[in-house]
VOLO-419003 format. One record per atom (N, C-alpha, C, O): residue in three letters; x, y, z. Coordinates in steps of 0.2 Angstrom, whole numbers, plus 5000, padded with zeros to 4 digits. Atoms other than C-alpha are relative to their C-alpha. Layout:
% VOLO-419003
alaXYZ...
***
This chain:
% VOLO-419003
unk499949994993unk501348864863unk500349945003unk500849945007unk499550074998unk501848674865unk500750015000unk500949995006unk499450005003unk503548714858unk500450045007unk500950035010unk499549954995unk503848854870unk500149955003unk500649925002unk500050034994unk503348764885unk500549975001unk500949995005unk499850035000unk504348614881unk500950035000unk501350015004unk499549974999unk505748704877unk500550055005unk501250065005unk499949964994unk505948834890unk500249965005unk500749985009unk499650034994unk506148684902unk500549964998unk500949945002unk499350025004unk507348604890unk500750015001unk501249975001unk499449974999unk508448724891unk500350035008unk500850055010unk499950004992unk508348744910unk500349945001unk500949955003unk499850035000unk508748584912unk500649964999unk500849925002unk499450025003unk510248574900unk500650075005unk501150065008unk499649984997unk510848724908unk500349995007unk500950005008unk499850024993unk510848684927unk500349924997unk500949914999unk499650065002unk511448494919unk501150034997unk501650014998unk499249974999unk513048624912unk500450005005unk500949985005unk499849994992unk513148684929unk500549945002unk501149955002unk499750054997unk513548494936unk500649984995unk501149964997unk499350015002unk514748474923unk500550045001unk501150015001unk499549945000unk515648634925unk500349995007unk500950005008unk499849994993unk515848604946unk500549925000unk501049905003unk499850084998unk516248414945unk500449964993unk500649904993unk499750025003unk516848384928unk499849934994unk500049904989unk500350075003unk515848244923unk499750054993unk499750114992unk500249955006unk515048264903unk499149985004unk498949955009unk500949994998unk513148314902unk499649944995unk499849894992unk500550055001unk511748214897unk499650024995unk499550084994unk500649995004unk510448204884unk499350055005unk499350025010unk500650004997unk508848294892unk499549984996unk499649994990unk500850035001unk507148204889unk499650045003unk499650035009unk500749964998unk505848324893unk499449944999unk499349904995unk500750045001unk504048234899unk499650055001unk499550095005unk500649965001unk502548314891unk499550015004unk499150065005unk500650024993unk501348244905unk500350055004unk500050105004unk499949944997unk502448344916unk500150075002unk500150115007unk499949935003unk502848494906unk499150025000unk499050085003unk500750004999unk500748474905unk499850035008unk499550085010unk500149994993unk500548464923unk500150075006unk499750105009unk499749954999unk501848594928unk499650074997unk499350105002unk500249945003unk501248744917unk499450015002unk499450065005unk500649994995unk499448714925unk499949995004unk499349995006unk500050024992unk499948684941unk499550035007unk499450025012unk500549984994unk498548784949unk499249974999unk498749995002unk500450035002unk497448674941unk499849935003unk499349915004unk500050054996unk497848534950unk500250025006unk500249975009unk500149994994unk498248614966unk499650005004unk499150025002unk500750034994unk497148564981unk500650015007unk501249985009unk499550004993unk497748634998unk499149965006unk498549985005unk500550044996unk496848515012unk499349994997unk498750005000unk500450015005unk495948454996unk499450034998unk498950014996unk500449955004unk495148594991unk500250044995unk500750074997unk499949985005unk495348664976unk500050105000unk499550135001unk500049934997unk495948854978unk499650044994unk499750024989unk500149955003unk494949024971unk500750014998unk501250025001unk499249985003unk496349064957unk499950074998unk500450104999unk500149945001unk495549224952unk499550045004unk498950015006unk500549964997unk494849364960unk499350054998unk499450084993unk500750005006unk492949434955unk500150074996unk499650094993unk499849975004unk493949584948unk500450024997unk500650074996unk499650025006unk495049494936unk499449994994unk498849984996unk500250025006unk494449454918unk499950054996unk500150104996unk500049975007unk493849504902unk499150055002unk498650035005unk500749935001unk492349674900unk500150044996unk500750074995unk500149975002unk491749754890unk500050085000unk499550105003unk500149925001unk492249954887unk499750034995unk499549994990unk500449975004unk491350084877unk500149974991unk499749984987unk499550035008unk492450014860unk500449955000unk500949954996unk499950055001unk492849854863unk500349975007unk500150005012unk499750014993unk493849744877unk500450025004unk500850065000unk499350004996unk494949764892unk499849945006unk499349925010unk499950064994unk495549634904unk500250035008unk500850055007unk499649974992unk495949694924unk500249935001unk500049874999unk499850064993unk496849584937unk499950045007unk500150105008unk500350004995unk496249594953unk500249995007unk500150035011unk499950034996unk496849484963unk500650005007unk500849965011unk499650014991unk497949564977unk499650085000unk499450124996unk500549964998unk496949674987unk500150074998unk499650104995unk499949945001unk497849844985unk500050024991unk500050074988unk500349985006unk497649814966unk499150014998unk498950034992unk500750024999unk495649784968unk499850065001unk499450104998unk500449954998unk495449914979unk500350084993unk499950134991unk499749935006unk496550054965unk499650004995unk499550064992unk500550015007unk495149984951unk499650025003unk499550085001unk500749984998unk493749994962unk499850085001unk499350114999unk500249934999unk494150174967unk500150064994unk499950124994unk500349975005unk494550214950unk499250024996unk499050074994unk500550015003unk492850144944unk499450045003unk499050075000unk500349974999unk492050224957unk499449965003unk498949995003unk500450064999unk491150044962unk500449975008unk501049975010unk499950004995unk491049994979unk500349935002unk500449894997unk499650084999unk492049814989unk499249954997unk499349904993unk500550065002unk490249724986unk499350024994unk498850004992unk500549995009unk489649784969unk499949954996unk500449954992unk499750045002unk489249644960unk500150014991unk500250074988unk499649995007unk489549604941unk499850064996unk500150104992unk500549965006unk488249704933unk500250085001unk500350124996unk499949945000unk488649864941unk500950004999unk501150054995unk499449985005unk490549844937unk500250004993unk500750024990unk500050035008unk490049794919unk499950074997unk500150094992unk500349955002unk489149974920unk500750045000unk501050064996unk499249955000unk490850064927unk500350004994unk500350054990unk499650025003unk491749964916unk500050054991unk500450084988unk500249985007unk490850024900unk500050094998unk500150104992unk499849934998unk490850214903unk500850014998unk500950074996unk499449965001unk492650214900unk500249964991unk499949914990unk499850045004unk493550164882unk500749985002unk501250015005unk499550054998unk494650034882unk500750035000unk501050005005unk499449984998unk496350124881unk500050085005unk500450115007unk499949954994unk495750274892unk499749975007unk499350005012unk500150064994unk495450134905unk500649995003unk500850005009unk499250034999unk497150074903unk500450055004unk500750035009unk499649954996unk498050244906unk499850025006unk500250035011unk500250004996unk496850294918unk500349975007unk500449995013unk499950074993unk497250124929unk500950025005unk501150025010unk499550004999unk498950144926unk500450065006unk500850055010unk499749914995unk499150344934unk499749965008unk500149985013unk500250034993unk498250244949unk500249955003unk500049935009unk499850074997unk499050094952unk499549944998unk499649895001unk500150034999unk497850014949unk500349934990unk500849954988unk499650055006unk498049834930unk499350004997unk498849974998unk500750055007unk496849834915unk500750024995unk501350044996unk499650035006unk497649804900unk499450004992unk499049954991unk500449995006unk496649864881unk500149924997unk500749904997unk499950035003unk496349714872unk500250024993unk499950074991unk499649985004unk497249734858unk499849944992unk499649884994unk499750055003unk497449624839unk500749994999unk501050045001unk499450015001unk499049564836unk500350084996unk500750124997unk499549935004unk499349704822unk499950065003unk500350115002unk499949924995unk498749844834unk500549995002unk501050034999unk499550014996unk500049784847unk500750004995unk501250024998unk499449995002unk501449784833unk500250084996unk500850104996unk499949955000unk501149964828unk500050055006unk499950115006unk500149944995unk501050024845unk500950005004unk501349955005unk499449965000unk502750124851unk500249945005unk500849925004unk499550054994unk503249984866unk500149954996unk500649914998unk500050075004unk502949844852unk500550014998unk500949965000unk499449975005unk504249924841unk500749995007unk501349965006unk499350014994unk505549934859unk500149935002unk500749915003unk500050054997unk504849764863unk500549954993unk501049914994unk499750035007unk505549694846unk500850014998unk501149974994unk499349975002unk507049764844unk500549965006unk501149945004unk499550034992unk507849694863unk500249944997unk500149924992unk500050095000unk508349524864unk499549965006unk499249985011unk500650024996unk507349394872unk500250005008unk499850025012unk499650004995unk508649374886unk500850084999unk501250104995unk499449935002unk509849544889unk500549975006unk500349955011unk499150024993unk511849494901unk500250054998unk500350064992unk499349945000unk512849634904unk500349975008unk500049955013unk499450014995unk514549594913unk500350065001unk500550114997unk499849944996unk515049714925unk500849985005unk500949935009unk499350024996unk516849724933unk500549964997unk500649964991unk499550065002unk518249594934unk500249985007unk500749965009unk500250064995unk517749504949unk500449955000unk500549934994unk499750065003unk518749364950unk499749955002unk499349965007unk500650064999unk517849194950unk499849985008unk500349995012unk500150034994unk517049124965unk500049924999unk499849894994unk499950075000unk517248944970unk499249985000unk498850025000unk500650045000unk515748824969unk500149995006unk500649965007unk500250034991unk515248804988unk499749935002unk499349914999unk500250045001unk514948664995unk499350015002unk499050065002unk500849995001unk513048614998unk499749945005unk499249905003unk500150024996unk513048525013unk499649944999unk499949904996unk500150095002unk511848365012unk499749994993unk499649934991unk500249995008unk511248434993unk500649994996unk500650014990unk499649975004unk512948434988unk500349964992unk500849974989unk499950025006unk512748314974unk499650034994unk499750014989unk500549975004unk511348424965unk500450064997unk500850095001unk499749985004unk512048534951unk500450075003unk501050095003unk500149924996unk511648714963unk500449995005unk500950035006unk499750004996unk512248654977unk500550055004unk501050065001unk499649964997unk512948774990unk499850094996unk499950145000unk500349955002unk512248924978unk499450035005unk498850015006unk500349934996unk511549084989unk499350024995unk499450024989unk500649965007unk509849154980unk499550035005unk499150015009unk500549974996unk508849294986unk499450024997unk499550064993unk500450025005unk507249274978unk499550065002unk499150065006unk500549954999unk506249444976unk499450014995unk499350064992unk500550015006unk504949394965unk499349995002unk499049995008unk500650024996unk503149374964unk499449974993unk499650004988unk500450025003unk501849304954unk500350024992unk500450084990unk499850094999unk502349174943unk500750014997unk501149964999unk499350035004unk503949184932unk500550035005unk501050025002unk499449984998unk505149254944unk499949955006unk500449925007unk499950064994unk504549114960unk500149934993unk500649894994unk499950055004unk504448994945unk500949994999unk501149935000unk499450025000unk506449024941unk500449975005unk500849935006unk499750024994unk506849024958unk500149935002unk500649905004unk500250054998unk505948874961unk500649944997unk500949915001unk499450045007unk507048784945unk500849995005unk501149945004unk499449984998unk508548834955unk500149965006unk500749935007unk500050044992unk507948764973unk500049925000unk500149885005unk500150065002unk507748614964unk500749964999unk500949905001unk499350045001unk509448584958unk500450025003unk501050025000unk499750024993unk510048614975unk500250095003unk500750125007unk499749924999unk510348794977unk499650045006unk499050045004unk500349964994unk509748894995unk499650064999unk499850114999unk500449925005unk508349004987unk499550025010unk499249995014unk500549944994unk507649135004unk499650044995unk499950074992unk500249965001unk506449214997unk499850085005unk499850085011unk499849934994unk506349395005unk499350054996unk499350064990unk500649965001unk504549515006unk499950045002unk499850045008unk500449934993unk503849665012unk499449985003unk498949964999unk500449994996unk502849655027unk499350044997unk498750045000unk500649955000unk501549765019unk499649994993unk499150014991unk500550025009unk501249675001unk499849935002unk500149884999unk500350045001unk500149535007unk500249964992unk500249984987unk500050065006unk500449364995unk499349965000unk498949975005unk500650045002unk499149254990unk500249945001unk500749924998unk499750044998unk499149094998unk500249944996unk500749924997unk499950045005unk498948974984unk500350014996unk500549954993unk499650015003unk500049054974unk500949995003unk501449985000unk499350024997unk501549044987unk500349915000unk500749874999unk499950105002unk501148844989unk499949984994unk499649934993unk500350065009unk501048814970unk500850024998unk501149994994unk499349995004unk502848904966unk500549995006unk501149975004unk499450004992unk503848904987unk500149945002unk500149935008unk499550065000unk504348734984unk500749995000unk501150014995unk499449995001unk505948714989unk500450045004unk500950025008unk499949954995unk506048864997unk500150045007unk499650025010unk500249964993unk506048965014unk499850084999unk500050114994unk500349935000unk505249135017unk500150045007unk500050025012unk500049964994unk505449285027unk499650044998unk499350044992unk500349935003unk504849465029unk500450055003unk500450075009unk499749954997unk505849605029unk500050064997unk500150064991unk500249955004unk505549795027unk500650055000unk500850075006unk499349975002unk507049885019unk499850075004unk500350095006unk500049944997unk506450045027unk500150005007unk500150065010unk499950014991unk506649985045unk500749994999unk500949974994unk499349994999unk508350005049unk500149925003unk500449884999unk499850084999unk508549835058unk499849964995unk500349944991unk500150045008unk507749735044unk500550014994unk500749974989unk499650005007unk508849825032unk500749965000unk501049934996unk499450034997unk510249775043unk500149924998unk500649914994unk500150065003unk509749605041unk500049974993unk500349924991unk499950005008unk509549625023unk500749994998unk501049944994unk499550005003unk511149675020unk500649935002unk500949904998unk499650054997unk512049545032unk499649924993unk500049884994unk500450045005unk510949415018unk500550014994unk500949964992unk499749995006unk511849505003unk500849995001unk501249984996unk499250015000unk513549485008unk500449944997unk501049934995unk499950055002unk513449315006unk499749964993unk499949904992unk500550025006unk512249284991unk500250014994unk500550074992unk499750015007unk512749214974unk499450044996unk499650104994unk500549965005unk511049274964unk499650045004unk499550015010unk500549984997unk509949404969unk499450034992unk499450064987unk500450025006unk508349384959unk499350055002unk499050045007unk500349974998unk507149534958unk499349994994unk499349974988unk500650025007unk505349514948unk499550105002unk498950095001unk500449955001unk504649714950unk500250054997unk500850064996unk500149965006unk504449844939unk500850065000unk501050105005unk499449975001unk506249914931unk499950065004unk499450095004unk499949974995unk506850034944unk499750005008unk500050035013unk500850004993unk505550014959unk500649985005unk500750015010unk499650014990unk506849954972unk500750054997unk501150055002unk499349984999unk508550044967unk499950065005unk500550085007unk500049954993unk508050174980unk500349965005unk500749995009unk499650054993unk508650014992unk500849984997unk501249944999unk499450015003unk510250014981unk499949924999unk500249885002unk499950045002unk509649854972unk499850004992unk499649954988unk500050015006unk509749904956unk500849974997unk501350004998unk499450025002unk511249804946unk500550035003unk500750015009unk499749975001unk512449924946unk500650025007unk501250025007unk499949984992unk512549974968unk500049924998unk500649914999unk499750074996unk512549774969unk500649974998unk501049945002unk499150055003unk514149724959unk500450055002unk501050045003unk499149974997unk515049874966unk500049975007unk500649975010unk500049994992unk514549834984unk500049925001unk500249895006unk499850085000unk514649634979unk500149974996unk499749934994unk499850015007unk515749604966unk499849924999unk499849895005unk499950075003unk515549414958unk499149995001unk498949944999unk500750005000unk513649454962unk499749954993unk500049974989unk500550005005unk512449374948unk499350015001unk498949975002unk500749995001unk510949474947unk499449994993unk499550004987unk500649995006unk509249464937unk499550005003unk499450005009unk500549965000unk507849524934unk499449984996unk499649974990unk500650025006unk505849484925unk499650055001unk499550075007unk500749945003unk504649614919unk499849974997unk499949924994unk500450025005unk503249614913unk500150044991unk500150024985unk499849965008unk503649744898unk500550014999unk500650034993unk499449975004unk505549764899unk500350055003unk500150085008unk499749954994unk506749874905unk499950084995unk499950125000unk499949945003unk506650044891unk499249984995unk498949934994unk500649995005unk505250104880unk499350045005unk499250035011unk500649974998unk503650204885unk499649955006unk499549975012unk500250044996unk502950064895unk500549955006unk500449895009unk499750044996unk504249994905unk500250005007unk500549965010unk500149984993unk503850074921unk499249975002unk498950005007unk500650015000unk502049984918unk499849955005unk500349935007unk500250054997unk501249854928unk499549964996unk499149984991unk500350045008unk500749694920unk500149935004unk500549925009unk499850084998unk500549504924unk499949984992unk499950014987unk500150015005unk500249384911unk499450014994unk499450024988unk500850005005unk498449384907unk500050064996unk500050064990unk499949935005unk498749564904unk500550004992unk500350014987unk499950005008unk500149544891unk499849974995unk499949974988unk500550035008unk499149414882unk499450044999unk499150034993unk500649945004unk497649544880unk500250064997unk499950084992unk499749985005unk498649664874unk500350004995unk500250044991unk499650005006unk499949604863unk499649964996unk499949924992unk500450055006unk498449504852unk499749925000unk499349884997unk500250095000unk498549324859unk499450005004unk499349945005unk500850004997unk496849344868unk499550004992unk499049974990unk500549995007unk496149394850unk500049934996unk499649904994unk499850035006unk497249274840unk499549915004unk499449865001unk500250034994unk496449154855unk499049985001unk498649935002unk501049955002unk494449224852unk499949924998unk500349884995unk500450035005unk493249094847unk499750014994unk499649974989unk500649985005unk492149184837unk500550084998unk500250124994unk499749965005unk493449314832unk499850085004unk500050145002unk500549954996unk492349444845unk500550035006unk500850075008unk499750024992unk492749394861unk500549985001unk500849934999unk499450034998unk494249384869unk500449935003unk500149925009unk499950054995unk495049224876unk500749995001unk501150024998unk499350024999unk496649144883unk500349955000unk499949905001unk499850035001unk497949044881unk499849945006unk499749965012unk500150044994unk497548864892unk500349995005unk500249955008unk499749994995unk498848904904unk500350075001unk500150124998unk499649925002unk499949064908unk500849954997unk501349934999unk499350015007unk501249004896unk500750055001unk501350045001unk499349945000unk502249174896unk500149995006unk500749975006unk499650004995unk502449174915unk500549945001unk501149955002unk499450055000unk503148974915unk500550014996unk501050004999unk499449995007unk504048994899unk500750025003unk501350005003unk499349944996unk504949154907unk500349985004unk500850005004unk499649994995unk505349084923unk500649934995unk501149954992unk499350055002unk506448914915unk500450024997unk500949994997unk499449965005unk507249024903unk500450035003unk501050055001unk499249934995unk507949154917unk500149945004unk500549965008unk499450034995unk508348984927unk500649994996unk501250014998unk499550005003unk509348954912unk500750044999unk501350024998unk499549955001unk510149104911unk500250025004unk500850045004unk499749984992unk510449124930unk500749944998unk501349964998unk499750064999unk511148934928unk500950024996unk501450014999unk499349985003unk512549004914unk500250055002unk500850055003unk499749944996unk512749164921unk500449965006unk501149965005unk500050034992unk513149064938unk500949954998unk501449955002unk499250045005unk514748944926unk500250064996unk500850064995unk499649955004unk515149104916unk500450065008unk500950085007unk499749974994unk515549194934unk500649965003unk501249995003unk499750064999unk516349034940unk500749994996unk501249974999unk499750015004unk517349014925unk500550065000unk501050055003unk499849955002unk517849184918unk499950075007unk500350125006unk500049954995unk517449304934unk499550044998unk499250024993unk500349945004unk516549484932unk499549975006unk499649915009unk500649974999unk514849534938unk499449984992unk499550014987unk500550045004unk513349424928unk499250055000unk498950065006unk500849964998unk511549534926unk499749974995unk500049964990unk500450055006unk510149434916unk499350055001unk499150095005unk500849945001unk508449534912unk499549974995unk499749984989unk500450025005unk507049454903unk499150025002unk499050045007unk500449974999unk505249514900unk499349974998unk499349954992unk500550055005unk503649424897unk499550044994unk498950024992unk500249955006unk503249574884unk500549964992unk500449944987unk499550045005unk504849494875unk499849924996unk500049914991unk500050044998unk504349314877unk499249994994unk499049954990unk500850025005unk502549344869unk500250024993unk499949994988unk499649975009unk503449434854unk500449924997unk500349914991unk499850055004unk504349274851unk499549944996unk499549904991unk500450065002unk502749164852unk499750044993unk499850014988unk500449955005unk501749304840unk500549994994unk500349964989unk499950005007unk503149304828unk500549914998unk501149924996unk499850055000unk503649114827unk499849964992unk499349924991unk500250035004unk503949064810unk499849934998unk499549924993unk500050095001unk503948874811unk499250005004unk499149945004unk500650004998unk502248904819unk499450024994unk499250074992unk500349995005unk500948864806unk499250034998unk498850044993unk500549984999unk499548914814unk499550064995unk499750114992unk500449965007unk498148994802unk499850075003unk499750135000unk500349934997unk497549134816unk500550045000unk500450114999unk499749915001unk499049214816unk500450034994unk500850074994unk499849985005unk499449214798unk499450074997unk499450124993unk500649945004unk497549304797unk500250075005unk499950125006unk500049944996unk498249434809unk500950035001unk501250055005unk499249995000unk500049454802unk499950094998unk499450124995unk500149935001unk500449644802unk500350044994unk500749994992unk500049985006unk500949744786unk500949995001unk501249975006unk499550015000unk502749724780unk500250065005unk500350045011unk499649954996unk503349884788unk500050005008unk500350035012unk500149984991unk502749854807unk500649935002unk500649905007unk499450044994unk504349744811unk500549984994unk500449984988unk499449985006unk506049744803unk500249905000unk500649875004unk499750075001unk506249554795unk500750005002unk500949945005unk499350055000unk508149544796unk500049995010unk500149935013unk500150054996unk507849544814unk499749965004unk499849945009unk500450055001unk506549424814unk500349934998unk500149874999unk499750075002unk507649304805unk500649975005unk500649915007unk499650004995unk509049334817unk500049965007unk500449935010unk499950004992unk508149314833unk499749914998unk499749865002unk500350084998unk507249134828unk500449934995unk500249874994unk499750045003unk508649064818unk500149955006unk500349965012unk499850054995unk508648894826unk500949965002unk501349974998unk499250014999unk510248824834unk500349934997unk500049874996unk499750035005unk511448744823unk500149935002unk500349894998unk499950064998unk511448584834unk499449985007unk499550015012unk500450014994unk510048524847unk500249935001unk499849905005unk499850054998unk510848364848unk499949975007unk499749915007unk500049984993unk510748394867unk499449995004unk499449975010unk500549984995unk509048424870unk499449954993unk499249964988unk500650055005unk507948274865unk499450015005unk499350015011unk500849964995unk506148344868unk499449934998unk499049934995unk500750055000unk505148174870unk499450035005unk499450035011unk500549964997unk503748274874unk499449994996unk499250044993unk500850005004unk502048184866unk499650025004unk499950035010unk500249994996unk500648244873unk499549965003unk499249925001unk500150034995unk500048184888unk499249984997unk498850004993unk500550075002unk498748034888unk499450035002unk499550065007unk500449974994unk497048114892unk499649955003unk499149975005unk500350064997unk496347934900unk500750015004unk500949955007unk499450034996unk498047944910unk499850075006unk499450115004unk500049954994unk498148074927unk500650044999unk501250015000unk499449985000unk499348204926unk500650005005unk500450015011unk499850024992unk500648174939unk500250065003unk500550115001unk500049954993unk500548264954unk500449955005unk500549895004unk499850014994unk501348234972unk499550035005unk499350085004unk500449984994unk500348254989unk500549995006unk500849935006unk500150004994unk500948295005unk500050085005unk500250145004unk500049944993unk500848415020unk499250044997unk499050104997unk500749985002unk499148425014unk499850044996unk499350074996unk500350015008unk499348474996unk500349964996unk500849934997unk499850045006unk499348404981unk500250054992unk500050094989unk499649955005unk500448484968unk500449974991unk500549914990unk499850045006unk501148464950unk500849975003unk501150005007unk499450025001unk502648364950unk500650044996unk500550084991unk499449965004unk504448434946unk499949984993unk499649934990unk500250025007unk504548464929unk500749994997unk500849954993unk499450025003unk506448474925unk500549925000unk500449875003unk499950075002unk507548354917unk500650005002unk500749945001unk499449995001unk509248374920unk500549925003unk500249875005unk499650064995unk510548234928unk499850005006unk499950055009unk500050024994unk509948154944unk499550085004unk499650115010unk500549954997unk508448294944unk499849955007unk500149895008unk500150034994unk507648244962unk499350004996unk499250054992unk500650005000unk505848174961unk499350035002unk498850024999unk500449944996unk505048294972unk500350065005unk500950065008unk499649944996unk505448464981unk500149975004unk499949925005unk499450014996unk506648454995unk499350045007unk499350035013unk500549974994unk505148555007unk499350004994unk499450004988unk500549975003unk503348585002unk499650045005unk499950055011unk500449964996unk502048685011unk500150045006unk499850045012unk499849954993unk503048815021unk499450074998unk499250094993unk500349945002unk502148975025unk500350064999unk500750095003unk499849924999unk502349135019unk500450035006unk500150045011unk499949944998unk503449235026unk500449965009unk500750005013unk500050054993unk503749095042unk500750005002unk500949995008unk499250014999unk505849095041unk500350075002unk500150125000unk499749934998unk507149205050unk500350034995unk500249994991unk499849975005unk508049315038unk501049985003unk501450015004unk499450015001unk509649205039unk500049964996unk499549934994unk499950075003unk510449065030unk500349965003unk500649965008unk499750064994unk510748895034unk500649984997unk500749984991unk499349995004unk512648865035unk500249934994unk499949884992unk499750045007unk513648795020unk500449945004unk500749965010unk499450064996unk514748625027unk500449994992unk500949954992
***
C-alpha cells in the first residue's frame, strides 16, 4: 500500500511538473516525494480539527456486521443513504446497535447487498480476495486498464491561458469544473487547484455534503450550487461550460448524461474539452451502475479479509488508500490529457475506477506480502499475460526519485492551521509546488456560479 500511495503522488507531481515544461519550456525536475507528507496527506482526516475539534468521520451506520453467513460493511454517512438502509432494514432514526445488529443479521450477506442496491441504499458482501476474482465484475474489472483516454474530434489545440497572479504555477489559467464527491475526485481536483488551475466546484442544492469532508479536500477551491433542472441555473451552468478547460465528474457512469454531460455531448458542444471521470466500479460490467465508496470496494474485493486479524473478522486498510491513490493518478492523467490537448488537439476523456485501482493492489507482484499469497486465486480466475502486461514496470523511473522513508513516529506529521483548521499539508512535489493552499476553509456551496477573470 506504501508503494501505491507514494507513487500515485509521484506521478502527479511529474505530470503537472510536464505541464510546466510543456507551457514555458523549461526541462522538468527530479520529484522527491516526502513520506511524512504522503503519511499525512492520505490520513488527512485524521489530523483534521475544524475550531480544534476533531470531526465525527463516520456515521453510526457505517461499518462492518454481521449477516446470517458472514460480513457486510454499509456506508452511512450522507443522510439519504442512512435513511435507504434504515427503511430497508426496517430499523428506526434512533435504533441503537443491537437492534441493527438484529436487522442486519436476518438478511445473508449478498441478498443484503442486492437488496440495498434496488433501494439506493450501500452495503457491500464482504468478500475473500478469490471470491471477488471469480465474481462476473471481477473478471470486467481485470480485463480494463487502470486508466481508459479516448480522443474525440480534431479540435485544434488550445493556448495555455494566462493565470493571472498564479501564472507561474504549472495550471495556471486552467478552467476546471469539479463534479465530484467523496474523496478521489475532490482529491484530483484538489492536485489541480494546487498547481494553479481555477477548480469551481459545482453541486446540487438537494445532495447535502458533509462538512468535514469539503474542508479536508476544498482547499484551493471555490463552491457553488446549481440545479441543472432549474432552467436559470442551467443557464448558468452552461455559461460555465463554455469556458472550461476540464470538466471533472465523480458519479456513477451515466447518472448525469440526461444533463448532456456525458463525454460525447461535451466534446461536440465544446470541442478541445478534457473530460474525466472516477467510479467506484467502472464504466461496463454487471456492476457498473453500482454505488460504492472506498470502504465498500475494500470489503468486497478481499482487502478487508486479506486485512482481518484473526483471519474472521474483517478489517481495513489504515487509511482510504484506493480513494487517494485514484485521485493523484487522474490528476495525473488530467495533467497529460491537458499537454496532449495543447500539443496535438482533439477532445481528451480520462476514466478511472477505484474497482480497478484495488485490482492493481490485489494482484501486485513485487508485493511479498504472505496474506495475499495465502488468498491467491486458482490459475484459471485471471488471464496472467495480462497481469504481466499491466504491472510491467517502466523502463526508466529515472524521474521520479521516491525518497519516501517512513515518517518518524517521535516527529509530528506536518499539518497547517488556519481559518480555524488544522489540515494535512500539501503533498505534491512537483517544481516550485506552493507550501500551502492558495484558500483554506471556504463553505460549501458559498461562491456565485461564475469565474474569476483570466488577466
Amino acid at each position: 500500500m506504501a508503494e501505491l500511495a507514494v507513487d500515485s503522488v509521484a506521478l502527479a507531481s511529474h505530470a503537472i511538473d510536464l505541464a510546466r515544461s510543456a507551457r514555458s519550456g523549461a526541462r522538468t525536475a527530479p520529484v522527491q516525494v516526502d513520506g511524512a507528507r504522503v503519511a499525512a496527506s492520505f490520513g488527512s482526516e485524521r489530523l483534521l480539527r475544524i475550531d480544534g475539534a476533531r470531526p465525527e468521520v463516520w456515521g453510526p451506520l457505517s461499518g462492518f456486521w454481521r449477516a446470517s453467513d458472514g460480513w457486510v460493511r454499509t456506508h452511512g454517512n450522507y443522510p439519504h443513504h442512512d435513511a435507504a438502509l434504515r427503511g430497508l432494514l426496517g430499523v428506526a432514526a434512533d435504533a441503537d446497535r443491537a437492534q441493527i445488529e438484529r436487522a442486519i443479521g436476518r438478511w445473508s450477506s449478498t441478498e443484503l447487498e442486492d437488496a440495498a442496491h434496488a433501494v439506493g441504499a450501500i452495503v457491500g458482501a464482504v468478500r475473500t480476495r478469490h471470491e471477488w476474482m471469480l465474481h462476473p465484475h471481477a473478471r470486467v474489472v481485470a480485463e480494463a486498464p487502470t486508466v481508459t483516454v479516448t480522443r474525440r474530434g480534431d479540435a485544434a489545440p488550445r493556448a495555455w491561458a494566462s493565470g493571472g497572479g498564479r501564472a507561474t504555477l504549472p495550471l495556471a489559467g486552467i478552467r476546471v469544473i469539479d463534479m465530484t464527491r467523496v474523496l478521489a475526485g475532490p482529491v484530483a481536483a484538489r492536485d489541480l487547484a494546487l498547481a494553479g488551475a481555477q477548480v469551481l466546484r459545482v453541486d446540487s442544492p438537494r445532495l447535502a455534503e458533509t462538512d468535514w469532508i469539503h474542508l479536508d479536500t476544498g482547499q484551493g477551491k471555490r463552491s457553488t450550487l446549481l440545479d441543472l433542472d432549474d432552467l436559470g441555473d442551467r443557464r448558468a451552468f452552461d455559461e460555465l461550460l463554455e469556458t472550461a478547460d476540464v470538466v471533472l465528474t465523480g458519479y456513477r457512469p451515466g447518472a448525469l448524461d440526461r444533463y448532456g454531460l456525458d463525454a460525447e455531448t461535451l466534446t461536440q458542444r465544446h470541442p478541445g474539452v478534457v473530460t474525466a471521470a472516477v467510479s467506484a466500479w467502472g464504466e461496463s460490467g454487471p456492476w457498473a451502475h453500482r454505488r460504492g465508496f472506498d470502504s465498500i470496494v475494500q470489503a468486497v474485493t478481499g482487502i478487508a479479509m486479506i486485512e482481518s486479524r484473526d483471519g474472521i473478522t474483517p478489517g481495513a486498510l489504515p487509511v482510504q488508500a484506493l480513494d487517494h491513490s485514484t485521485g493523484h493518478f487522474l490528476a495525473a492523467a488530467i495533467a497529460t490529457a491537458l499537454i496532449e490537448q495543447r500539443t496535438h488537439g482533439g477532445s481528451i476523456d480520462v476514466r478511472m475506477s477505484l474497482a480497478r485501482v484495488a485490482h492493481e493492489l490485489l494482484t501486485d507482484p513485487y508485493d511479498p506480502s504472505p496474506s495475499r499469497a495465502e488468498h491467491e486465486p486458482p490459475a484459471d480466475a485471471r488471464d496472467p499475460s495480462h497481469t504481466r502486461a499491466t504491472h510491467e514496470p517502466p523502463a526508466d523511473r529515472s524521474h521520479l526519485r521516491l525518497t519516501a522513508p517512513a515518517p518518524d513516529a517521535e516527529q509530528p506529521l506536518p499539518t497547517r492551521t488556519r481559518e480555524g483548521l488544522t489540515y494535512a499539508a500539501p503533498v505534491l512535489a512537483f517544481t516550485g509546488a506552493p507550501d500551502d493552499y492558495a484558500t483554506v476553509g471556504g463553505r460549501w456551496g458559498a461562491n456565485p456560479p461564475i469565474w474569476a477573470e483570466r488577466h
